[in-house]
N, C-alpha and C positions, 0 to 999 in steps of 0.2 A: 303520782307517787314519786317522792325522790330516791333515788337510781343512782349507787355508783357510777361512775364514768371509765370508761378502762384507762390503767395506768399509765396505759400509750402516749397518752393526751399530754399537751403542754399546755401552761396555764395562759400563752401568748396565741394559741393557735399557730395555724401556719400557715401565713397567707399568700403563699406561693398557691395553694389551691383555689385560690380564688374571689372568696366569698369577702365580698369589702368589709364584713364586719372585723375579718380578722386585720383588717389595716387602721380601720376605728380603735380596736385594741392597742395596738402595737402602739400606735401613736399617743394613745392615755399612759399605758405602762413606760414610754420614753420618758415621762416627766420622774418615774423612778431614783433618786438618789438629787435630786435639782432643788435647788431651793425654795422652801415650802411658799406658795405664795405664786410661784413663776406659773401662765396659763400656757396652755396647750391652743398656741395661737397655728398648730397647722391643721387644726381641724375646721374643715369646711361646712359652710352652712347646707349644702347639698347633702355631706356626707352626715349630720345632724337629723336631716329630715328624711332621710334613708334608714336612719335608726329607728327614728318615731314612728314611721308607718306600717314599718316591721315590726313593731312593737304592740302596736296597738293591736296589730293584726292575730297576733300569737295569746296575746290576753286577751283577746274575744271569744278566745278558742279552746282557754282552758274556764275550771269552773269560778265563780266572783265567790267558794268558798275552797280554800284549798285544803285536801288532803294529803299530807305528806309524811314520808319516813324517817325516822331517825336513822343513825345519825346526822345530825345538820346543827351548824349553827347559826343561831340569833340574834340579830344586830338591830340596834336603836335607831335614832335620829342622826343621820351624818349632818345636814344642813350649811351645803355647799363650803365642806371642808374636805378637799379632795384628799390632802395629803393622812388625814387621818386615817380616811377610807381606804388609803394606799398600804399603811400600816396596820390595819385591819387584817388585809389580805396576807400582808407579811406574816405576821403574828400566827393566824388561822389556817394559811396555805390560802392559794389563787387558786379562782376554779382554772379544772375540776378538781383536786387535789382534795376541797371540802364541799360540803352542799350548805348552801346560804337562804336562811330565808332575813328578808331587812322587811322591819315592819315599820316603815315610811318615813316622811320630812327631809326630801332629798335636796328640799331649793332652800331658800331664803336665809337670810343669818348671815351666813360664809359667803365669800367673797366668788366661791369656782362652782355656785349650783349648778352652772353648766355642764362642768366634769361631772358632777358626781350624778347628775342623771343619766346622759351618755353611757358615760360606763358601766351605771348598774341597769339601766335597759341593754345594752349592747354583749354585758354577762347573761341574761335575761335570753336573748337571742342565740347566744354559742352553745348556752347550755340550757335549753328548755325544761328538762327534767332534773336538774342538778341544781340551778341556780332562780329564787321565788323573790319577788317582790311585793309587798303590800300598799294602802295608803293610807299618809297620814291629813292631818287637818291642812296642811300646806302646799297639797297637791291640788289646790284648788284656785281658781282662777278668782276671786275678791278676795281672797288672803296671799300670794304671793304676786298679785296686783300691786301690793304695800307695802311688802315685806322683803322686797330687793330684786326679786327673781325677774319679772319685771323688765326693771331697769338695766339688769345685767343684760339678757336678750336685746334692749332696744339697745343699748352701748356697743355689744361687741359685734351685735348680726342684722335683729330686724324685730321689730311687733311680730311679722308672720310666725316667726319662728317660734314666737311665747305662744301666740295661739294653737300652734302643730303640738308643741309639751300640752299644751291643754286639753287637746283633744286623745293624746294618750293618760294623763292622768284620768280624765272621765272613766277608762276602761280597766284599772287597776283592781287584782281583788283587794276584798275588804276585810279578810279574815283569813286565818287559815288553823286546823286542825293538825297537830303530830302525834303520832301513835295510837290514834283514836283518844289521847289521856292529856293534853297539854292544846290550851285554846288560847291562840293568839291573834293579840288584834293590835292594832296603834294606841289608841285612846283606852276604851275599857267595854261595859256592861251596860246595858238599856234595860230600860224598866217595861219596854214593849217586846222583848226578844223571848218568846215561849221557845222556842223549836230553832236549834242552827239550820233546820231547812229555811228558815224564812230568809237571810241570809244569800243562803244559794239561789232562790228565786229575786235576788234581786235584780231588774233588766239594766243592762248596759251598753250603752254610753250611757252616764249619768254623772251627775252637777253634786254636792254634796248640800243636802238640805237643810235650812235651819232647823226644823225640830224632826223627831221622828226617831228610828232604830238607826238609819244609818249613820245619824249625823252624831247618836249617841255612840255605838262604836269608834268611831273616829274622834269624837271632844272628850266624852266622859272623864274623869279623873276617880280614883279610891281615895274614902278621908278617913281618917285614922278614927277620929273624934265620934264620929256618927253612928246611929242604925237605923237603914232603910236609905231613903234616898233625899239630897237635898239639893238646893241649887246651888249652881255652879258659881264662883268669883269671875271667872273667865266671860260671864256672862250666856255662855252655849252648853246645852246639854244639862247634866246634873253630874254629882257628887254622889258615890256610894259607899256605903261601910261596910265592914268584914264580915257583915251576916249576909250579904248581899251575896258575896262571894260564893260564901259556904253553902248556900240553897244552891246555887248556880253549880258548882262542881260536885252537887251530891243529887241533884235532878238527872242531870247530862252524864255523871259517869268521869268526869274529869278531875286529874290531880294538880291541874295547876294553869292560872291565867298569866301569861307574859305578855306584856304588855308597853308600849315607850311613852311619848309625847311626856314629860316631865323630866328633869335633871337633879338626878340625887348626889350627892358626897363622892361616893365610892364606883359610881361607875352603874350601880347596881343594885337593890334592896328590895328583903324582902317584906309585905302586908305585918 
């Protein structure tokens, strides 16, 4: 459940206590007010791979379906655009000041995928019950093999290092519930998904599949146009319509699916 945090808290930590995540922090939040673009060249490949295994370790730990509290707020695709990520927090408050859930697409595209996993794993670590992450279709190892994430790791550190992100995206959940009434996920709705326990049972480490529930939560898309389900453009998963919807939140009890992987106009829109 997300948990306020007492108001004690700084959103920098304070790492005079010790814990190197909060030095991991400090040194992402230094890029603070620096020209958009400039990288967070004194973070170390050690101190990276201190993230990741704490990372993975804490997502093994909780459930691959989350259940969480209001209030929180919900964030899209950053897609290694740190500086937005940065205004994000601005805008929102840095944890703990808010509870975050980001329902995925942390690498490729942007140019700092690096920051912007670090730091939302290394949030992820300060604040276990405050601060969620989920995944999206580009947390996967043959899609951001292509798509930059990649080459950024081999340029600025190592292949190993893309592999260690790999082996934490495998353990990312894949959904999460707020308030028992609001089902969010990255992508969308499967046409195999009866029961969000199914979901929950799903074992982790895992690869994201080309066909099946998982791979439809994370690719799906909603089309305006449709009813029932059709294939996808993107080639993965399928396409659903607003009756798909409507069964879905009048089955389960739910008032509303949030959802990212697409880029609308306004930031935001709704079915």
């Amino acid at each position: 459940m997300a948990t306020r945090a007492p108001t004690s808290g700084t959103a920098t930590g304070d790492s005079e206590c010790g814990d190197p995540i909060d030095v991991v922090i400090d040194k992402l939040l230094a890029l603070r007010g620096q020209r958009p673009g400039k990288l967070c060249d004194t973070l170390t490949e050690a101190e990276i791979k201190m993230v990741c295994h704490r990372a993975r370790d804490l997502m093994l730990g909780q459930p691959m379906l989350l259940e969480l509290s209001a209030p929180i707020k919900i964030v899209g695709d950053t897609h290694g655009q740190f500086y937005d990520l940065l205004r994000i927090f601005e805008y929102g408050g840095f944890p703990p000041e808010a509870n975050y859930l980001f329902l995925g697409d942390y690498v490729d595209r942007g140019k700092q995928s690096i920051e912007v996993a670090v730091c939302v794993l290394a949030y992820k670590i300060k604040y276990p019950e405050n601060f969620f992450c989920i995944r999206g279709n580009h947390e996967c190892a043959s899609i951001n093999r292509i798509y930059g994430f990649y080459d950024e790791c081999k340029r600025r550190f190592s292949i190993k290092l893309w592999k260690t992100f790999t082996d934490v995206f495998n353990c990312l959940p894949a959904a999460a519930i707020v308030d028992d009434k609001v089902f969010c996920v990255h992508g969308g709705l499967s046409p195999e998904l009866t029961s969000v326990d199914q979901i929950a049972r799903i074992v982790r480490p895992t690869d994201i599949p080309d066909t099946g529930m998982l791979c439809d939560l994370i690719w799906s898309d909603p089309e305006k146009d449709i009813n029932g389900w059709a294939e996808n453009d993107r080639g993965v998963s399928f396409t659903f319509g607003e009756d798909v919807v409507k069964q879905f939140l009048r089955k389960h009890d739910f008032d509303l699916v949030v959802r990212a992987h697409q880029v609308v106009e306004d930031g935001y829109e709704f079915f």
